[in-house]
C-alpha positions as CSV (number, residue, x, y, z in Angstrom):
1,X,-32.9,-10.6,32.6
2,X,-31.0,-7.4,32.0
3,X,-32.9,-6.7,28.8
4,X,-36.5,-6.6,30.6
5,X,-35.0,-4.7,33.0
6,X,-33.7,-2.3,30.6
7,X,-37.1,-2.6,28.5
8,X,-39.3,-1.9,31.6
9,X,-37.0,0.6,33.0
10,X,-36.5,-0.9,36.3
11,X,-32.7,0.0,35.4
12,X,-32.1,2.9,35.8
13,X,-35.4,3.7,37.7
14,X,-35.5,1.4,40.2
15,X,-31.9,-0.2,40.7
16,X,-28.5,0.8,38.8
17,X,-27.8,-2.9,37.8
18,X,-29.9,-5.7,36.2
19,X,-29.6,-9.4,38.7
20,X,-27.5,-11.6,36.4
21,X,-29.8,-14.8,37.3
22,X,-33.9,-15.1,37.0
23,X,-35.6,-15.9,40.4
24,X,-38.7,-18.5,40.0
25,X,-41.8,-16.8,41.6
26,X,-45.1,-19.0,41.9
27,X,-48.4,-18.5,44.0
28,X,-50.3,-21.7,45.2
29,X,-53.0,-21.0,42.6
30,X,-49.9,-21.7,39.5
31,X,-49.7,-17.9,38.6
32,X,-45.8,-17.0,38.0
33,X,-43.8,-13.8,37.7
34,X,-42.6,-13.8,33.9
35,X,-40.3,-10.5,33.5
36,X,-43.4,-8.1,33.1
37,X,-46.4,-10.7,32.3
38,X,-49.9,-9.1,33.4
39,X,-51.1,-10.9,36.9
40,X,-54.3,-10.0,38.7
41,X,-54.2,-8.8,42.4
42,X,-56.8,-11.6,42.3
43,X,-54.0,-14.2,41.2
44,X,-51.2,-12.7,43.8
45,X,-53.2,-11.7,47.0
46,X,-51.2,-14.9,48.7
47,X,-47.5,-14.5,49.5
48,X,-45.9,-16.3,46.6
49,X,-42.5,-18.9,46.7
50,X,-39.4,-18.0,45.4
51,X,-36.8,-19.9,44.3
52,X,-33.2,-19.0,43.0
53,X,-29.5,-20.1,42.2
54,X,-27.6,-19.9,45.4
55,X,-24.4,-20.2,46.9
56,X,-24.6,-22.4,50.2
57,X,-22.2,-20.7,52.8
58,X,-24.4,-16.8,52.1
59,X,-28.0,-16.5,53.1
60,X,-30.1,-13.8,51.2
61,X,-32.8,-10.7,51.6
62,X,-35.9,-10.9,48.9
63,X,-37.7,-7.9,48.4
64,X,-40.8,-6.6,46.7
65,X,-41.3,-3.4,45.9
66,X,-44.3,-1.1,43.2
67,X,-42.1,1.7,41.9
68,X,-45.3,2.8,39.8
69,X,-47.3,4.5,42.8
70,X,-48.2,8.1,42.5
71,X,-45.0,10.6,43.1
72,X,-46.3,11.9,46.8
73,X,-45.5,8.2,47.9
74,X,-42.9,7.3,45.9
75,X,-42.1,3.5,46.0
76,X,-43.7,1.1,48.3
77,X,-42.4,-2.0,49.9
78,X,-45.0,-4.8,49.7
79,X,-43.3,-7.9,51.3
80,X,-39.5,-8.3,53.0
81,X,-37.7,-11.9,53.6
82,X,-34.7,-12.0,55.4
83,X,-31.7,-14.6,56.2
84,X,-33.1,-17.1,53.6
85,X,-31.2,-20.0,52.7
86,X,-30.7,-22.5,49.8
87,X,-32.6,-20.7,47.5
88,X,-35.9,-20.7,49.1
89,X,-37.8,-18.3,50.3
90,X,-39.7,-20.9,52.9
91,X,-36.7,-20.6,54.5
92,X,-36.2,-17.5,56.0
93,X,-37.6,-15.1,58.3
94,X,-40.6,-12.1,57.5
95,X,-39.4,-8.7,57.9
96,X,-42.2,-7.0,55.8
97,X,-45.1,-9.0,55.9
98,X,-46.5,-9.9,52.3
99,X,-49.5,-7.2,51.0
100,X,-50.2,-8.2,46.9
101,X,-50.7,-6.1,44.5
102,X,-53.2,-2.9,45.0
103,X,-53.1,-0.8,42.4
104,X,-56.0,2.2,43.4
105,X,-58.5,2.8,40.2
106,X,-57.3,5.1,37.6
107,X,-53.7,4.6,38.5
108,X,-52.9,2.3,35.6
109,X,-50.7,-0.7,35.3
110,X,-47.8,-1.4,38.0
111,X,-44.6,-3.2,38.5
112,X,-44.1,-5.4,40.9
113,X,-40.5,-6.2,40.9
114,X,-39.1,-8.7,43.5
115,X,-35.3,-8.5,43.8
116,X,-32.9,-11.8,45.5
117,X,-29.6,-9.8,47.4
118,X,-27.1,-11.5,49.0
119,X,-26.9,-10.7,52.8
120,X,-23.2,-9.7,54.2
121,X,-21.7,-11.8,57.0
122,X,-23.7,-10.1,60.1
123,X,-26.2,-8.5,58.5
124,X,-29.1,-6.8,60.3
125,X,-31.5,-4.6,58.3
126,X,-31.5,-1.1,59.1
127,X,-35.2,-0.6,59.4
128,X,-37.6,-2.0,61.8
129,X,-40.2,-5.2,61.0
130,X,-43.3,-4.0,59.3
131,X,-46.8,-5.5,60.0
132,X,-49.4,-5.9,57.5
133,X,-50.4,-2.6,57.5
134,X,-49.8,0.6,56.1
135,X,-47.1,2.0,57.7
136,X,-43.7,3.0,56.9
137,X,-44.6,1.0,53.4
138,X,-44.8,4.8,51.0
139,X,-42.1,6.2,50.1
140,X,-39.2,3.6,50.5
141,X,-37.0,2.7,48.3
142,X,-35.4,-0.7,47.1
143,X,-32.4,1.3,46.2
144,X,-31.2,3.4,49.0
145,X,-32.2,0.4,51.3
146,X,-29.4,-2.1,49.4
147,X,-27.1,1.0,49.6
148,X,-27.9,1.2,53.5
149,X,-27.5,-2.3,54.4
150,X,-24.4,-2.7,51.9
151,X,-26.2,-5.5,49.9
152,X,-24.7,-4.6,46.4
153,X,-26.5,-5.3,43.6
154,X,-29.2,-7.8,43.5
155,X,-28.5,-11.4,42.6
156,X,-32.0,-12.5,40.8
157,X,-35.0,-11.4,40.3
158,X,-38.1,-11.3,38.3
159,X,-41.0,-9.1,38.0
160,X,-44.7,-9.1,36.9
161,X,-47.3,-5.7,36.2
162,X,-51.2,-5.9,37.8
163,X,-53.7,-3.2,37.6
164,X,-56.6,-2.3,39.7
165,X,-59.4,-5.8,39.7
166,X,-62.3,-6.4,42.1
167,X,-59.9,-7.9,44.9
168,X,-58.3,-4.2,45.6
169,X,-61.1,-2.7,47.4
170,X,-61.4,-5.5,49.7
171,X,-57.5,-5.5,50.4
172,X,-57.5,-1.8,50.7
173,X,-60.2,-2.1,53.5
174,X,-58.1,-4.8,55.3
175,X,-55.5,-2.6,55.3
176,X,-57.4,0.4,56.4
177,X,-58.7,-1.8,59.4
178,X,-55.0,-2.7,60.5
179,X,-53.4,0.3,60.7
180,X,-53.3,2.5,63.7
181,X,-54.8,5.7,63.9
């Protein structure tokens, strides 16, 4: 894990420190996250399951962030699950509702880097629930959220890279159509 993180400079761009464990990422159609394997946003339109080593008595905060989007927005959070136990991500509750991959044409090839932390005993996030929409998704960062909500480092993860396909338009324009003016 640390090794493709170091390879695909998620450390130090991204987060400080590599998760020590891999988490198991799968979308109904059988795609899977594979530290940096080439998806399709055709393949991963559908919020995907993950799965992960746990310890019983914590629950735990997935993320998914594209750190690859152009500088003016910075990072952007694409999908939030929150208090989710035993190692499942069917378990716990949506605090950033799940938009795949959207790379916009000529921007190139993106990760998408979905990070496991472990929650702290009454933990709340900081920042409000986010529809599945635009808004308050650009410029965020996975980063100074963990250091806000005093989640540490992440405990697994795993992380794929998609370009711009066919499917982007089309969840672009859904998009577009959800977000207030």
């Amino acid at each position: 894990m640390e090794d493709a993180c170091l390879q695909w400079r998620i450390v130090p761009e991204v987060i400080a420190n590599a998760p020590k464990l891999p988490a198991a990422v799968t979308w109904k159609n059988g795609a899977t996250a594979e530290m940096g394997n080439m998806l399709t946003p055709t393949q991963v339109k559908d919020q995907p399951e993950v799965k992960f080593q746990h310890d019983e008595s914590f629950l735990y905060t997935i993320v998914m962030t594209d750190p690859d989007v152009p500088k003016e927005k910075a990072e952007i959070i694409h999908w939030m699950m929150t208090d989710v136990k035993n190692g499942d991500s069917g378990t716990g509750k949506t605090h950033a509702e799940y938009i795949g991959s959207g790379a916009p044409l000529g921007t190139g090839i993106h990760r998408y880097i979905l990070l496991v932390y472990q929650q702290p005993p009454g933990y709340t996030p900081t920042e409000p629930y986010r529809p599945r929409n635009r808004e308050r998704r650009p410029r965020w960062s996975v980063k100074r959220f963990a250091e806000e909500n005093n989640l540490g480092d992440p405990v697994a993860g795993n992380f794929y890279r998609a370009e711009y396909d066919s499917y982007v338009p089309i969840l672009h324009a859904e998009l577009d159509a959800a977000t207030p003016p």
